[in-house]
N, C-alpha and C positions, 0 to 999 in steps of 0.2 A: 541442818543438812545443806551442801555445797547444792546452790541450782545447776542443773546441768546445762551444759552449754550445748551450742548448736556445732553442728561437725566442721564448719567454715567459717566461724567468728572470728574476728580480727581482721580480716583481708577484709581491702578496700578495693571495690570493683570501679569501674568509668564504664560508662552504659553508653557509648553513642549510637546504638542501632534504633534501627525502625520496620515497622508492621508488625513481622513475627516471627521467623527464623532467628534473626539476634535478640529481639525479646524475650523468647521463652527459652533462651540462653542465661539471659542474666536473671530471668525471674527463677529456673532453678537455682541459682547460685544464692540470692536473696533468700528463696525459702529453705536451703542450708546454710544459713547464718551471713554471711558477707551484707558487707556494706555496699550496696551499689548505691552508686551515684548517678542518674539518668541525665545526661546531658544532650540538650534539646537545642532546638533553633529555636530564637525569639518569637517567631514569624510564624504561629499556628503548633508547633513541636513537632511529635510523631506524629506521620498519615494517618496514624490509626486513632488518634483522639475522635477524628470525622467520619468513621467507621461507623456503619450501623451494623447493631439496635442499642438504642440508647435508652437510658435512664435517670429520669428529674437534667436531660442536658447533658449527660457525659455517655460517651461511648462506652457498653458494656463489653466490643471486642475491645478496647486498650482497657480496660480494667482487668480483665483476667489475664492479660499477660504480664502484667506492669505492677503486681502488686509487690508490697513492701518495699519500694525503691523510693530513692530521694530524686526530686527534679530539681535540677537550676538548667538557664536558659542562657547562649553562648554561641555568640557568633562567628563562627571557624573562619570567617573570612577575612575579620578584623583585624588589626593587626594585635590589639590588647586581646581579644578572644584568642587568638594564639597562643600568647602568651599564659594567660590563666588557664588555657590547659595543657602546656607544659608544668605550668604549676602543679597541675593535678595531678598529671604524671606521674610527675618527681614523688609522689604521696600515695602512689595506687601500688596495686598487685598486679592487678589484670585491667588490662583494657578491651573493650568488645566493641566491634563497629560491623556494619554489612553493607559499607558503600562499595560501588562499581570498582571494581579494582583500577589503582589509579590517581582516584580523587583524593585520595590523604597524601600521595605525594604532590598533588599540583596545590595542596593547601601546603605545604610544608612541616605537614603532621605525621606522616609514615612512619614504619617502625626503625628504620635507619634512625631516623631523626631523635624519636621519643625514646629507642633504649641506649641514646648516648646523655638522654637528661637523667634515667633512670635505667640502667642494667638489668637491675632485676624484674622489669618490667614482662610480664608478660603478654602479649599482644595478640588476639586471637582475629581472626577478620574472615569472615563468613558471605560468601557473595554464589550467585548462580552457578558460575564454571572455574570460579578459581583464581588463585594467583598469575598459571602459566596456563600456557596452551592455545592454541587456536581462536576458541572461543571467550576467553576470560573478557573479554572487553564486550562480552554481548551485555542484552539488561534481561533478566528474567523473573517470572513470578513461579510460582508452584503447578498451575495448570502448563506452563511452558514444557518443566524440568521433568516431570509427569511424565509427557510426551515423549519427550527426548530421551527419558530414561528406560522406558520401554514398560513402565507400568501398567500404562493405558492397553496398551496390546496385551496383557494378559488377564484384565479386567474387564469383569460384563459379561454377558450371555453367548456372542459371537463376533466374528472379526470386522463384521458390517456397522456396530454401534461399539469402536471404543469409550471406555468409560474409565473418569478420574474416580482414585479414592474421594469417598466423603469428605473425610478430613484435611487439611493440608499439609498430607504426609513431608516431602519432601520438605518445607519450610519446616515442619519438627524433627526431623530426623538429623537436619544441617544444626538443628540448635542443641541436639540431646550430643551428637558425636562432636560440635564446640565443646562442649562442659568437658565429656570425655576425653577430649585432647587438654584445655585447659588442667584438667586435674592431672594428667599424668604429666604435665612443664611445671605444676607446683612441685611434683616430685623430684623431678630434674634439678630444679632449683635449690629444693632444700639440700642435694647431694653436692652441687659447684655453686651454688650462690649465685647463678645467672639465668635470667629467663631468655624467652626466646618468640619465635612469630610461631601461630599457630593459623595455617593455613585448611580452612573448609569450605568445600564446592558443595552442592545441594543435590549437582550433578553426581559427583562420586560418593556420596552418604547414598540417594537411592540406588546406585548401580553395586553400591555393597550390601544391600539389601535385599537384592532379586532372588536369594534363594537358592529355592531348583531349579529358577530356571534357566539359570545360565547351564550346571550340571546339566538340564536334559539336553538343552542346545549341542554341547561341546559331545555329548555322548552321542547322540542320534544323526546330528547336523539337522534337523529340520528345528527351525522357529517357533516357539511352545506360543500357541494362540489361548485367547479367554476359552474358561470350560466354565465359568457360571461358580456353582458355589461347589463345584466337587471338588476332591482333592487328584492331580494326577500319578501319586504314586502308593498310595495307600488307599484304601477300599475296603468295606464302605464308611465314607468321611464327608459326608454331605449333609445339605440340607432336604426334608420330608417333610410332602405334604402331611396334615392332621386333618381332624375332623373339623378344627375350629380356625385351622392356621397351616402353621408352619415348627418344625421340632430340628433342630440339628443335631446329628449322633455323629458321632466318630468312635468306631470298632478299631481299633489301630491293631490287633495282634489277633491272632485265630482263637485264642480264648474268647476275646471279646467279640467276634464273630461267631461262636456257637453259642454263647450266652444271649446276644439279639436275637437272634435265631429262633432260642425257649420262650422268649416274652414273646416276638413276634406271632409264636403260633405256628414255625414251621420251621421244625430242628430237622427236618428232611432235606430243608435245603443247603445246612451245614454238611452235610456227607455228597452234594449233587458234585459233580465231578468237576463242572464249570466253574465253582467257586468254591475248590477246595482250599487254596493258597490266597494269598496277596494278588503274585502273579496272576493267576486264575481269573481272579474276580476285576481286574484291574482292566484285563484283555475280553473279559463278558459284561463291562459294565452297565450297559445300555440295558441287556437279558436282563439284570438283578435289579436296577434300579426300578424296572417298572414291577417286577416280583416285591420288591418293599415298600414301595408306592402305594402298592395293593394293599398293604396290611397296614399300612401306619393312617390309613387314610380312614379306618375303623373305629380310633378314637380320640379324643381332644390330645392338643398338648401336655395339659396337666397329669391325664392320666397315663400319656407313655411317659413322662417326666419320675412319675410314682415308681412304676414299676421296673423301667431302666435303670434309676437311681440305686433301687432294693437288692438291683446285682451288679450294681458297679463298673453299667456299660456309660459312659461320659456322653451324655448329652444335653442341652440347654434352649431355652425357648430363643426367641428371635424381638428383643426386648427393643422399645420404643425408648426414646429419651425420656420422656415422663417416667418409665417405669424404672430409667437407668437410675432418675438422682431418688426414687425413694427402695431402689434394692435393699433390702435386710444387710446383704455381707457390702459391698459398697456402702454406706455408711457405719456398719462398726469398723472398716478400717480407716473413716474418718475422709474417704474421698470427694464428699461435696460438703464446702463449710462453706458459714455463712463470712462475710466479709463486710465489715461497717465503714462507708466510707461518706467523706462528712457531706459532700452535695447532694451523692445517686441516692444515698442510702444504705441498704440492704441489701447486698447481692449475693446468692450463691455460686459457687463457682468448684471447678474440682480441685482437691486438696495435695498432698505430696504423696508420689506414689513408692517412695522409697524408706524405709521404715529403720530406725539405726535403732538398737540397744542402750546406748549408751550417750549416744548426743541427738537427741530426736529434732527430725526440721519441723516447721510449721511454718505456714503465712503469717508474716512478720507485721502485718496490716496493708490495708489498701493499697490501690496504685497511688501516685502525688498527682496531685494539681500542678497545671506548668506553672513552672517557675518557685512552686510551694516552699522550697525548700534552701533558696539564693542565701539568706542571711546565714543561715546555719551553717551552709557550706565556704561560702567565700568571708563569712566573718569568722565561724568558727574553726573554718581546717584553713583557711588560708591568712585569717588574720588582718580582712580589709574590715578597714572605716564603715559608717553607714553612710561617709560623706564620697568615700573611694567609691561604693556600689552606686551610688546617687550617679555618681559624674559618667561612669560608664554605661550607666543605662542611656542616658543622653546621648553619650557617643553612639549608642547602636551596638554595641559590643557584645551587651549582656542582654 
């Protein structure tokens, strides 16, 4: 039987990004099959190698973004480091970077430059505001773009403590809508034969993410502030107190509103006039929330999980990260695997969340050690001496 292949095999990626919007760019493309190639500074590599929390000495944050990629080390300012990544170029599909916009043109590496070495090169370059516009020449991180992007203001309890996502949404959102773009220029390409620059802000990935609330904005005119964990247009969609915790339901349609209603204990309040509708309930929320407050606060999590579940009103506990990597359904669909890499160890880490029929991804193995991978790369794709690499490490180059 033919093994199957990964859905991106063959394409050769150039990885020149760093921390984690361009990393968890190229690291999905890694775990659908491509070749990246992590191209690093001599000089320490990615920030994120010096990232904590580490393990046996390597950063555990640049190992889960970084895995299955190849590292060689290459100094963009040299004039040979130039040079060998034109070389690369000339030999890649896609190129990915997340410098300041700018700096690949004062190195003389920009896309003008590299898809007249290589055409079909596709170029995607990923930075806080962008190629154009006002802003593009700022520096920014995720807590900035957060801000900027109006997240903060609708996150949290009240207007007096804005509050970032947990995660750092906006540096993954810049790196999931990179891929997005990159794959729809591979399509492009295969129809005319020529790639093209793919431009991604972190600014305009979160502001195309806002939702409703731009919708409620442009509807009402008034500025949609933080409501905590309710939802503002669906009712009830929140999180409830339990006996032991916390339960989150979301009733989204009036069947599932007179079905909580029966478990709850009180189908009387399905017929109360206040909260016959969406609308209804949406405009009395404050009245209802402390009416189911009242009732959920009767018994454990588990047991309204029992009996919610038993009539197919959707609700979920308020799970801890310990409980996240040993959930039952998170791992049979394989989301936290373990990864063996030859310094740390053992790490687990979350797995591919996109699932193909027919060419399945997976973690291709570890992240690299800097520079792990120089011989393979410049002797075996590019064809240098061990006496050529010898001489250009000397020079400072590599």
């Amino acid at each position: 039987m033919t093994e199957r292949k990964k859905p991106l095999e063959g394409l050769v990626v150039l990885d020149l990004t760093r921390v984690l919007a361009g990393p968890f760019a190229g690291m999905m493309l890694a775990d659908m099959g491509a070749r990246v190639i992590k191209v690093e500074n001599p000089q320490g590599g990615d920030d994120a190698r010096a990232y904590t929390p580490f393990q046996n000495g390597e950063s555990a944050y640049f190992m889960s973004l970084n895995r299955g990629k190849e590292s060689v080390t290459l100094n963009l300012k040299h004039p040979e480091g130039k040079r060998i990544l034109k070389e690369l170029a000339a030999r890649a599909d896609i190129l990915v970077e997340n410098y300041k916009p700018g700096t690949m043109k004062k190195l003389g590496l920009d896309y003008d430059v590299l898809s007249r070495v290589n055409p079909r090169l596709i170029y995607a370059a990923s930075s806080g505001f962008g190629q154009t516009g006002p802003y593009s020449d700022r520096p920014a991180y995720d807590l900035i773009v957060q801000g900027m992007g109006g997240l903060q203001s609708i996150t949290g309890t009240d207007p007096k403590h804005p509050l970032k996502v947990g995660s750092s949404m906006a540096d993954i959102l810049a790196g999931i809508f990179a891929v997005t773009g990159i794959l729809a220029a591979l399509h492009h390409r295969d129809l005319t034969g020529r790639g093209q620059m793919v431009d991604v802000a972190m600014l305009d990935c979160l502001v195309a993410t806002l939702e409703n609330a731009v919708a409620r904005y442009e509807t009402s005119g008034v500025a949609p502030g933080p409501i905590g964990n309710d939802h503002p247009s669906i009712c009830p969609f929140a999180t409830f107190e339990s006996a032991d915790g916390f339960i989150n339901i979301a009733a989204g349609n009036d069947v599932l509103w007179a079905r909580l209603c029966e478990v709850l204990g009180i189908p009387e309040t399905a017929a109360d006039p206040r909260f016959l509708t969406n609308r209804d309930r949406i405009e009395n929320w404050l009245a209802l929330k402390a009416i189911l407050n009242a009732q959920t606060q009767g018994k454990t999590t588990a047991q309204w999980m029992e009996a919610l579940m038993a009539v197919q009103v959707p609700c979920g506990p308020i799970n801890t990260i310990d409980k996240v990597v040993s959930d039952p359904q998170v791992l049979a669909r394989e989301m936290i695997v373990p990864v063996a890499h030859p310094v740390a160890g053992e790490l687990k880490m979350p797995g591919v969340p996109i699932k193909f029929s027919e060419t399945p991804a997976s973690i291709a193995g570890p992240a690299p050690l800097l520079g792990e991978h120089v011989g393979a790369i410049y002797g075996g794709l590019l064809g240098m001496s061990e006496e050529e690499i010898r001489k250009l490490r000397e020079e400072g180059a590599i």
